[in-house]
C-alpha positions as CSV (number, residue, x, y, z in Angstrom):
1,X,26.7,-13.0,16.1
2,X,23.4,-14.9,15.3
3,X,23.3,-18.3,14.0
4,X,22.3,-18.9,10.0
5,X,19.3,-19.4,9.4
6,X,17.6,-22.9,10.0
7,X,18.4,-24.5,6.6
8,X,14.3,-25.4,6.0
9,X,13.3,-21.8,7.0
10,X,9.8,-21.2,5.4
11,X,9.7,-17.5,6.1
12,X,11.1,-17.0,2.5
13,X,8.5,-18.8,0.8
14,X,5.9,-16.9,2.6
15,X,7.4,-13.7,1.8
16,X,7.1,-15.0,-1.9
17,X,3.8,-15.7,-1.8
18,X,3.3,-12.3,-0.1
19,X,4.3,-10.5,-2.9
20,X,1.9,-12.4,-4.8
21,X,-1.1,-11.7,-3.3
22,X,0.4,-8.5,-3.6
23,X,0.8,-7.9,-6.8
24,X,-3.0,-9.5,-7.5
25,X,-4.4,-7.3,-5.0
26,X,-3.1,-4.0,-5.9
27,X,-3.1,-4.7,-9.8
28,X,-6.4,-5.3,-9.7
29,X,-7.8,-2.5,-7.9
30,X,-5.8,0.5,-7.3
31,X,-2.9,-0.1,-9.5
32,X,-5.1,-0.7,-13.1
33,X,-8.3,1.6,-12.0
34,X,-6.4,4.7,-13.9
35,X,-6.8,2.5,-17.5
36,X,-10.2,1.8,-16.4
37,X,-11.1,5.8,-16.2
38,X,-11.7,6.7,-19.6
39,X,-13.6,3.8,-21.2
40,X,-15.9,3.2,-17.6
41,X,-16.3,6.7,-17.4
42,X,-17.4,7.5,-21.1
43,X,-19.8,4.8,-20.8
44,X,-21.2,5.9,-17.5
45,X,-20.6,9.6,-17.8
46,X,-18.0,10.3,-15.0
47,X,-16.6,12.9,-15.0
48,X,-12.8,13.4,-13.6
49,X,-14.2,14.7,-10.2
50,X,-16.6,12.0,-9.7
51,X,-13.8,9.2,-11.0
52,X,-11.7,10.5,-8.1
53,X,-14.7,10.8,-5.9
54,X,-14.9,6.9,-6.2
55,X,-10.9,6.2,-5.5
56,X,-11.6,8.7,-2.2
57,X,-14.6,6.2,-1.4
58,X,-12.6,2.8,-2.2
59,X,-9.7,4.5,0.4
60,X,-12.6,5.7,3.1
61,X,-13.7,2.0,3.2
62,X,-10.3,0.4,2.8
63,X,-9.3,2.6,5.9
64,X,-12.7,2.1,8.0
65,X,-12.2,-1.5,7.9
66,X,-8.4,-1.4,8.6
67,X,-8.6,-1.4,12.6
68,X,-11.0,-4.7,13.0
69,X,-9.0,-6.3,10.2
70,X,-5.9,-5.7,11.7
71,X,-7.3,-6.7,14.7
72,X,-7.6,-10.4,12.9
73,X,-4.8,-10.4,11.5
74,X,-3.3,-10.1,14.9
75,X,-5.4,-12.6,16.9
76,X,-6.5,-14.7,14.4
77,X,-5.6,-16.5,11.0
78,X,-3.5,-14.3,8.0
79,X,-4.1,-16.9,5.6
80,X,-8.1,-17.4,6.2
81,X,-8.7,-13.5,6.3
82,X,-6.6,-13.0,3.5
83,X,-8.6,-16.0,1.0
84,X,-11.9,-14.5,2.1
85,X,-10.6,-11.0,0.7
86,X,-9.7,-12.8,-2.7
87,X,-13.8,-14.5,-2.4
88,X,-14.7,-10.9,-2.0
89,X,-12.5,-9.0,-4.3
90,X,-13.6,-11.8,-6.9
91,X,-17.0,-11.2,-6.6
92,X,-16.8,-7.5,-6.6
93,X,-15.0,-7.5,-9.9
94,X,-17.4,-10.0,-11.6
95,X,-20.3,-7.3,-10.8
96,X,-18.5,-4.4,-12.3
97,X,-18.0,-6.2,-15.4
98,X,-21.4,-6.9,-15.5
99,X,-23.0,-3.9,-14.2
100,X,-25.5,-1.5,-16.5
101,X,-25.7,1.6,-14.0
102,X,-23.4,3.7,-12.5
103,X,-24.4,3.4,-8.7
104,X,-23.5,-0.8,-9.0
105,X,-20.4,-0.1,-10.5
106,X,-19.8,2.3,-7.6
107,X,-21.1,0.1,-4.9
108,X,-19.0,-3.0,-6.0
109,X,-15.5,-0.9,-6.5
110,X,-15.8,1.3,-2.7
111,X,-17.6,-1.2,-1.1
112,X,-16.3,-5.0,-2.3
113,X,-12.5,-4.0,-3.8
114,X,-11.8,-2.3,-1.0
115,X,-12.6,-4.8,1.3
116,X,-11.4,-7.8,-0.5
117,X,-8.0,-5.4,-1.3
118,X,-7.9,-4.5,2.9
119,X,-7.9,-8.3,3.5
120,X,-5.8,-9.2,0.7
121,X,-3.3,-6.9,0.3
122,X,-0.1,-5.2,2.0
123,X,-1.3,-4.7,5.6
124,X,-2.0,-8.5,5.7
125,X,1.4,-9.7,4.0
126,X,3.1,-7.3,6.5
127,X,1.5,-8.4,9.3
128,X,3.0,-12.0,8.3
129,X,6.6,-10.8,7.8
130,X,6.8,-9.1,11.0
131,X,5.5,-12.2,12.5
132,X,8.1,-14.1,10.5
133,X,10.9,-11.5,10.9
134,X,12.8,-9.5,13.5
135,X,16.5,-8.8,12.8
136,X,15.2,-8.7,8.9
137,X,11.7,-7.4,9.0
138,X,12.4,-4.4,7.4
139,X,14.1,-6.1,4.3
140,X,11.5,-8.9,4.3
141,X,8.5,-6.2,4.3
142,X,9.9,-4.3,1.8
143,X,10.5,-7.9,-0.1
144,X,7.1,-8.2,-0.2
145,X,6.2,-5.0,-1.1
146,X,7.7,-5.4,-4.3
147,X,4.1,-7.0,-5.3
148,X,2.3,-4.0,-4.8
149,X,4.4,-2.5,-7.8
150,X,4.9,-5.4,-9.8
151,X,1.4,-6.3,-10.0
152,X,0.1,-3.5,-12.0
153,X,4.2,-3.5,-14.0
154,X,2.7,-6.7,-15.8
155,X,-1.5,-6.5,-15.3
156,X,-2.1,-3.2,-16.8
157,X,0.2,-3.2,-20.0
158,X,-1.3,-7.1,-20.8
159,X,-4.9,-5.2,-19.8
160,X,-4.1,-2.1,-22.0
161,X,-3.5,-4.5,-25.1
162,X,-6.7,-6.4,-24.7
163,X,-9.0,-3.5,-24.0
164,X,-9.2,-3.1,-27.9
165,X,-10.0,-6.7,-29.5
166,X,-12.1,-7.5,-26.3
167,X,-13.3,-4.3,-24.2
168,X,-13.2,-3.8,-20.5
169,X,-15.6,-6.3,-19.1
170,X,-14.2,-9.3,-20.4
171,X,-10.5,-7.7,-19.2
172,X,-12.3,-7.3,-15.2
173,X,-14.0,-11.2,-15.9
174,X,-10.6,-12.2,-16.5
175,X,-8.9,-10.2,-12.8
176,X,-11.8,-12.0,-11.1
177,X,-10.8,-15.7,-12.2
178,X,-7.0,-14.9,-11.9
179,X,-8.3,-13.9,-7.7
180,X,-9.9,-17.3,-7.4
181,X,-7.5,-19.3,-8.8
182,X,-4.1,-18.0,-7.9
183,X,-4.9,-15.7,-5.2
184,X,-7.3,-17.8,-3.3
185,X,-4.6,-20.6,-3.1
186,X,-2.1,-18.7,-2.7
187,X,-3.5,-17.0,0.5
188,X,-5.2,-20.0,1.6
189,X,-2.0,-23.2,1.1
190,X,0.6,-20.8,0.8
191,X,0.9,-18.8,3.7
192,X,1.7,-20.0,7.2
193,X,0.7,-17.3,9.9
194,X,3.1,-17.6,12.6
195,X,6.8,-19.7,12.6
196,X,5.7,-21.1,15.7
197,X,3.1,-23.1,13.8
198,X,6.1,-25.3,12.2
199,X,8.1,-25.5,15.2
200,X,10.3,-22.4,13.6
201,X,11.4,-19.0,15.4
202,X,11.8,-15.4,13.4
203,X,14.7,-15.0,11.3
204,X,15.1,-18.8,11.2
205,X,17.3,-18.4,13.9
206,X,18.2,-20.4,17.4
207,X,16.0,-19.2,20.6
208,X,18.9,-17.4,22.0
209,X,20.0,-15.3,18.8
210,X,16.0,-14.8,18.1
211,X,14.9,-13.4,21.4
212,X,17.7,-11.2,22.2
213,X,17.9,-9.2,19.6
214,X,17.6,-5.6,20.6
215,X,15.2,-4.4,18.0
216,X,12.6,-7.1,19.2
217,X,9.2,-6.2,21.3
218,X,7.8,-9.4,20.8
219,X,8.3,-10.1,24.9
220,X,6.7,-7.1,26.4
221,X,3.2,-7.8,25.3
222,X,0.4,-6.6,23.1
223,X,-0.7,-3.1,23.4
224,X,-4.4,-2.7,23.4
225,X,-6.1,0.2,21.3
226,X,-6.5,3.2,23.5
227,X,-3.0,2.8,24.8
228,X,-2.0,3.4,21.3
229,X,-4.1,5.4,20.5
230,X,-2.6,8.1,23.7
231,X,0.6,7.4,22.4
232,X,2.0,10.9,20.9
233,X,4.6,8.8,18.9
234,X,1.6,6.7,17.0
235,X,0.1,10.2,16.2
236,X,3.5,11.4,14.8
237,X,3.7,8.8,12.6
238,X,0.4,8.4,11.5
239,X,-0.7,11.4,10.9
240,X,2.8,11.7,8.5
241,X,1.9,8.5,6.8
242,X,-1.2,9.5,6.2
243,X,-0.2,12.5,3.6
244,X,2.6,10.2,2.3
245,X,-0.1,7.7,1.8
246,X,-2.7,10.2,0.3
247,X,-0.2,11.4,-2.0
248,X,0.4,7.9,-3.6
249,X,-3.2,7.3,-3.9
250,X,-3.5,10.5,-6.2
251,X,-0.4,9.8,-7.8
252,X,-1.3,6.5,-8.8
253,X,-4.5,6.9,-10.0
254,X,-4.1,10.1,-11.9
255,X,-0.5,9.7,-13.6
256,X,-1.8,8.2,-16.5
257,X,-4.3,10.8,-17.2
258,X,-1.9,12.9,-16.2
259,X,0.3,11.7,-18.7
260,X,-2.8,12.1,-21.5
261,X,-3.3,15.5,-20.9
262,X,0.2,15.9,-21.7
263,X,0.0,14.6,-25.3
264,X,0.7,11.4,-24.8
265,X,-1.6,8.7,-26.9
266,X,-3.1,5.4,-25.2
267,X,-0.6,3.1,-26.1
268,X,2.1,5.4,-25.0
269,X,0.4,5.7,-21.6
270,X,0.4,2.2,-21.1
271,X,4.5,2.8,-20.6
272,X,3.7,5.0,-17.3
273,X,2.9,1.7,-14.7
274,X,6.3,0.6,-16.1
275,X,8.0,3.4,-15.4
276,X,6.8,3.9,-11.9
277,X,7.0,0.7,-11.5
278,X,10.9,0.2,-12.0
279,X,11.1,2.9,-8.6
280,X,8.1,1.3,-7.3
281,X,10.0,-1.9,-7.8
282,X,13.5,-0.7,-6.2
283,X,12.4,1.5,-3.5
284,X,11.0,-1.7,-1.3
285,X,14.4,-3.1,-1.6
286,X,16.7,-0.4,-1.3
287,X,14.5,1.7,1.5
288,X,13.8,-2.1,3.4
289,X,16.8,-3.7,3.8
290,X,17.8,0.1,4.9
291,X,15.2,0.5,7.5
292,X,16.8,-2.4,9.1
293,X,19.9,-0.2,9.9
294,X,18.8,3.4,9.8
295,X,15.9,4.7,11.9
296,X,12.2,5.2,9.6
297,X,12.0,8.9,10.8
298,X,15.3,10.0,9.2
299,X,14.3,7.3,5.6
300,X,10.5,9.0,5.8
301,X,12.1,13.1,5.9
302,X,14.4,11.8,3.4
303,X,11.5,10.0,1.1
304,X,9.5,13.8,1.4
305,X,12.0,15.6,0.1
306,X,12.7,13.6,-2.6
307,X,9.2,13.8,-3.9
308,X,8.5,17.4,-3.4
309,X,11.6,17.7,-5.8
310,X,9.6,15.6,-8.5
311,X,6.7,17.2,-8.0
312,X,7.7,20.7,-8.6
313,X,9.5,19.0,-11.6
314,X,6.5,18.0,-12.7
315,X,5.2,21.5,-12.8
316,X,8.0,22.1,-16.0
317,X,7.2,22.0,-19.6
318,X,9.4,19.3,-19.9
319,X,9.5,16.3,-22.9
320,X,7.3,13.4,-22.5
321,X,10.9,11.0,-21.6
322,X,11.5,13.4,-18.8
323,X,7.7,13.2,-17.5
324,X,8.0,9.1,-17.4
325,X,11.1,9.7,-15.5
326,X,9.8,11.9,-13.0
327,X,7.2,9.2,-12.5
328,X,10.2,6.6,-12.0
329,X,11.0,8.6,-8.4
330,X,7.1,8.6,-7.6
331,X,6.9,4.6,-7.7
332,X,10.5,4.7,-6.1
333,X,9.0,6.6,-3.3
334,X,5.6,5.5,-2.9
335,X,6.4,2.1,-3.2
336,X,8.8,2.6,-0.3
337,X,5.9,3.6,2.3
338,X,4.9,0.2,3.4
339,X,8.3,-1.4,3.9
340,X,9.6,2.0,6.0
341,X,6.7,2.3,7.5
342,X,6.1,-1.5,8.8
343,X,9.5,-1.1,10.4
344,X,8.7,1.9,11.8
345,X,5.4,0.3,13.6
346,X,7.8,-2.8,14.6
347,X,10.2,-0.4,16.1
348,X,7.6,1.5,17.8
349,X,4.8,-0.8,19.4
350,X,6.0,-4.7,18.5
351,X,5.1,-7.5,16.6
352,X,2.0,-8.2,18.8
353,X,0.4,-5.1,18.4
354,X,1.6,-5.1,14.5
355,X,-1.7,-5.3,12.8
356,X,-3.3,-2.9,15.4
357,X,-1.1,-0.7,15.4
358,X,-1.3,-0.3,11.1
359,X,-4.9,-0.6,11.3
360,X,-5.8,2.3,13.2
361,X,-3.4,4.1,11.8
362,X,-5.2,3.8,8.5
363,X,-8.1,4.8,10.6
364,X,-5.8,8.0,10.9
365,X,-5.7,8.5,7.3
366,X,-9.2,8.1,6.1
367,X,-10.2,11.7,5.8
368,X,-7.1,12.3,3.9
369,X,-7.2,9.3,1.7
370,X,-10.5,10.0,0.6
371,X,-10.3,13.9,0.5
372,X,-6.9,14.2,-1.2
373,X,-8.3,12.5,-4.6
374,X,-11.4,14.5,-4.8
375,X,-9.5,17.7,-4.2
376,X,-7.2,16.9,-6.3
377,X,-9.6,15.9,-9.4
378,X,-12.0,19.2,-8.5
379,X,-8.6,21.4,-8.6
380,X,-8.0,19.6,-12.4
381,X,-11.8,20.2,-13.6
382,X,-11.8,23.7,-11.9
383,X,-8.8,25.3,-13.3
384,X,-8.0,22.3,-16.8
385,X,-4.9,22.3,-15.3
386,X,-2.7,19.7,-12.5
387,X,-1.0,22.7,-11.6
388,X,-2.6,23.1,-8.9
389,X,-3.2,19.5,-7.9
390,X,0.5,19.1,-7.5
391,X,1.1,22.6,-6.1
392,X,-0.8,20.9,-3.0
393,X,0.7,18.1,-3.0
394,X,3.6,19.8,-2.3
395,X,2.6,21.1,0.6
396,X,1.0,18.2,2.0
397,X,4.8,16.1,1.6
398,X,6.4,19.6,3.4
399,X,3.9,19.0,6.6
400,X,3.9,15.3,6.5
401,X,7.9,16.0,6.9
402,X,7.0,17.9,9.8
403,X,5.3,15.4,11.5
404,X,7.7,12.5,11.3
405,X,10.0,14.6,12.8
406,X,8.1,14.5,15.9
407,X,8.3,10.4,15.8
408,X,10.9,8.9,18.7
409,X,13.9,7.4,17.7
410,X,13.8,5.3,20.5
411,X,10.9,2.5,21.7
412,X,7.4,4.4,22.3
413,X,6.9,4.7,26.0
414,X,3.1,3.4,26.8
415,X,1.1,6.0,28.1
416,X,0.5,4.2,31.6
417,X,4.2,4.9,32.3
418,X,4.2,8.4,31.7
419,X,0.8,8.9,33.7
420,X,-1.1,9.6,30.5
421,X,-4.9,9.5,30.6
């Protein structure tokens, strides 16, 4: 049985301020830019197609950069990579507010949010919990993951009711003060990269309990990049996260126009980040702490399914209610991604090849996370309809399926022992 856990464990209060950042990081960018389409776009002239075209670009960058941040994150300092993406994501928010032509506004979201939301945001805070966890890295991942949901739960309905008596500049001005003041410190005083740094051990636990816990890879060393990179598991499960991911990026950013062209009014739409936000909200908890004790391939099949269900539901002529309840299983499963899929990386390649490991893996995804939103707004402007958006999406869950099926339940053998070249 292992030991409690050492009664001044910090690896709690890092996970809180994980979520923090979080939240900030994903409310600001991905999780509000959906409120932002309508207004930005009638004053710029954007049309759905080219609003999508700039979520695609913000993912292409986000992913690009992934493999030499993760890199950082592995070798270097969470906290100082993570306050220079709230410098960045600050400054980058300041210039759409003030920005008089389309091609700054467009410049300043793919080029600065992503990066200061890649340095910020989940990848970082999970690269800290598995650090700080072993036995309970999936439950603390998926802890922290609760930010990513909760962030826009509270930004965009506060944004949504000042967009009217003060318009959609001031509303950015105010997301870049809120990233210097509480994200910056947060990132910067409030995490601590590794336990070692305050004389503590993962899980909070005795030497013993700590390193003999089965799950653990922490003692066969890093792997480096090619050897993951020949590894058919990493390709199993990237190339499966990669659709799961793409699908949440479209998902995210289109369910409240979605929802518009539905009937629903403004104010009603507001209501949608809090509905996907309550599954968004549960499914790092539930799917987490159950990662911990059930392998990520069999959570990730499960998690396809699910959606595919919702989607085709989607498809129905069904009552606005049912529509925001439909989008409750879309958080719930999106939102589970990073917590199933961080415990997958643990399981599969360690906690010093973590941030490598998720890094190029988002590498993986780029062409997917950057198509799947423009397809999916030219399918809408072609046809006037989602139909055919989600019909796709569909699909895309049914292969992604596929492919984690083909991810190891066991340890990934490295590709030196099986003669690989």
């Amino acid at each position: 049985m292992p030991s409690p856990p050492h009664p001044h464990f910090s690896g709690w209060r890092v996970c809180a301020y994980s979520a923090l950042t979080q939240a900030l990081a994903i409310g600001f960018t991905l999780g509000a830019v959906g409120l932002f389409a309508a207004p930005v776009g009638e004053e710029f002239g954007i049309s759905a197609t080219l609003f999508n075209v700039g979520v695609g670009g913000f993912t292409l960058v986000m992913n690009l950069s992934m493999p030499l941040i993760g890199r950082a994150l592995d070798r270097g300092s969470i906290r100082n990579v993570m306050a220079v993406g709230a410098v960045v994501l600050a400054a980058s928010l300041v210039g759409i507010a003030v920005a008089t032509e389309v091609w700054q506004v467009a410049v300043c979201w793919i080029v600065g949010c992503a990066l200061g939301m890649a340095m910020l945001g989940p990848v970082a805070s999970s690269t800290a919990m598995a650090n700080w966890f072993d036995r309970l890295r999936g439950r603390a991942i998926g802890i922290a993951n609760v930010g990513a949901p909760a962030g826009p739960l509270v930004i965009v309905p506060i944004a949504a009711l000042a967009f009217e008596p003060f318009g959609w500049r001031p509303v950015l001005l105010a997301f870049a003060a809120a990233s210097l003041l509480v994200a910056l410190p947060a990132a910067r005083f409030g995490m601590i990269d590794r336990p070692g740094e305050v004389g503590q051990r993962p899980d909070g636990e005795d030497p013993p309990e700590a390193a003999g816990f089965a799950g653990s890879l922490a003692d066969e060393g890093a792997w480096d990049a090619p050897s993951i990179l020949r590894s058919r598991a990493f390709w199993m499960l990237a190339l499966g996260a990669a659709l799961f991911g793409g699908q949440g990026i479209v998902v995210g950013a289109n369910s409240i126009p979605f929802l518009q062209h539905r009937g629903a009014s403004v104010a009603l739409s507001g209501a949608v980040p809090i509905a996907m936000g309550v599954g968004a909200i549960t499914g790092p908890l539930v799917f987490g702490s159950l990662a911990d004790r059930i392998h990520p391939r069999s959570l990730f099949i499960g998690l396809c399914g699910l959606v595919v269900v919702a989607f085709g539901a989607l498809l129905l002529p069904l009552p606005l209610p049912a529509l925001l309840g439909l989008l409750v299983v879309c958080g719930l499963v999106g939102g589970s991604m990073m917590p199933v899929y961080g415990a997958a990386i643990g399981r599969l390649f360690g906690v010093a090849s973590f941030g490598q490991a998720m890094g190029l893996g988002a590498l993986v995804a780029v062409p997917i996370g950057a198509g799947a939103p423009i397809a999916f707004g030219y399918a809408f402007d072609a046809t006037g309809s989602y139909a055919a958006g989600l019909a796709g999406l569909m699909v895309a869950m049914t292969i992604a399926a596929g492919f984690f099926f083909g991810v190891p339940t066991g340890r990934a053998p490295r590709p030196e022992a099986r003669g690989s070249s």
